[in-house]
N, C-alpha and C positions, 0 to 999 in steps of 0.2 A: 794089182791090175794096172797095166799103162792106158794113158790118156786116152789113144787111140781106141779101145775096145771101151772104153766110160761112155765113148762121143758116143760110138755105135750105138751100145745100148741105151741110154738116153734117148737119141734117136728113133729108134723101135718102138719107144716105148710113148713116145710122142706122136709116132703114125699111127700106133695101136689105138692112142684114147682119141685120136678125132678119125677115127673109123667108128668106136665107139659112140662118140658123141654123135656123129652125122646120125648112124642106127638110129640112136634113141631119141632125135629129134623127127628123125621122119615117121615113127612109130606116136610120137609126139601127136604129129599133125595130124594123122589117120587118128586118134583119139579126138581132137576135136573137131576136127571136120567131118565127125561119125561115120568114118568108113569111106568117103569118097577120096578118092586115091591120088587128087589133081595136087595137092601142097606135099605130101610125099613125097612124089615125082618130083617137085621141084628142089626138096631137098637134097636128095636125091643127084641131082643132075648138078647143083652146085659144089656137092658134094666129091663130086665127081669132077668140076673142075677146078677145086681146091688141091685134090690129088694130083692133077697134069700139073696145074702150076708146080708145086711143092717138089712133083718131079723131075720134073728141067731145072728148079733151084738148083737143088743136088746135083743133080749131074754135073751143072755148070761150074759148081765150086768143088767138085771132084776135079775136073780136068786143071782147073785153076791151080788149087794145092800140088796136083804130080807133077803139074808144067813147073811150078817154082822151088817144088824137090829136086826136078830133072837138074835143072839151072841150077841152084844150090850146089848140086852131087858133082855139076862139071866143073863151075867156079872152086870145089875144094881140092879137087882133080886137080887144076891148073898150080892152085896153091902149093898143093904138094909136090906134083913136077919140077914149081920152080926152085923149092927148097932143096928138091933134092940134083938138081944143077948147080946149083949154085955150093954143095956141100956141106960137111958141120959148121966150120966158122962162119956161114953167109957168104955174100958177096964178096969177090977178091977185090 
């Protein structure tokens, strides 16, 4: 298995148990609040904006990682251009 499909799922699996955990806290609060729905809700709603955050996380360091593949990909581009001007012995 490569790195990249480990992260993935690691990742999945890290969204999966704080959707989890949010569930069972708000399920939580409806138990001791006997039924009134008001701390729920608010689990709920923070839960909710733990997800936006954590989502634009991601993203952000998506775009970051291909931006410094891209770079990377052209910097060995250049590399090998110039090796291959310059010929096998190197520079004349």
């Amino acid at each position: 298995m490569s790195g990249g499909s480990e992260a993935d799922r690691l990742l999945r699996q890290f969204e999966r148990d704080g959707v989890a955990a949010c569930l069972i806290m708000a399920a939580a609060a409806v138990a001791i609040e006997r039924g009134r729905l008001d701390g729920a809700i608010g689990v709920l709603a923070g839960g909710a904006l733990m997800g936006l955050s954590y989502s634009a996380i991601k993203g952000g360091v998506r775009v970051v990682v291909s931006a410094a593949a891209a770079a990377g990909g052209r910097a060995e581009d250049a590399r090998t251009a110039g090796e291959a001007a310059d010929g096998p012995g190197g520079p004349a």
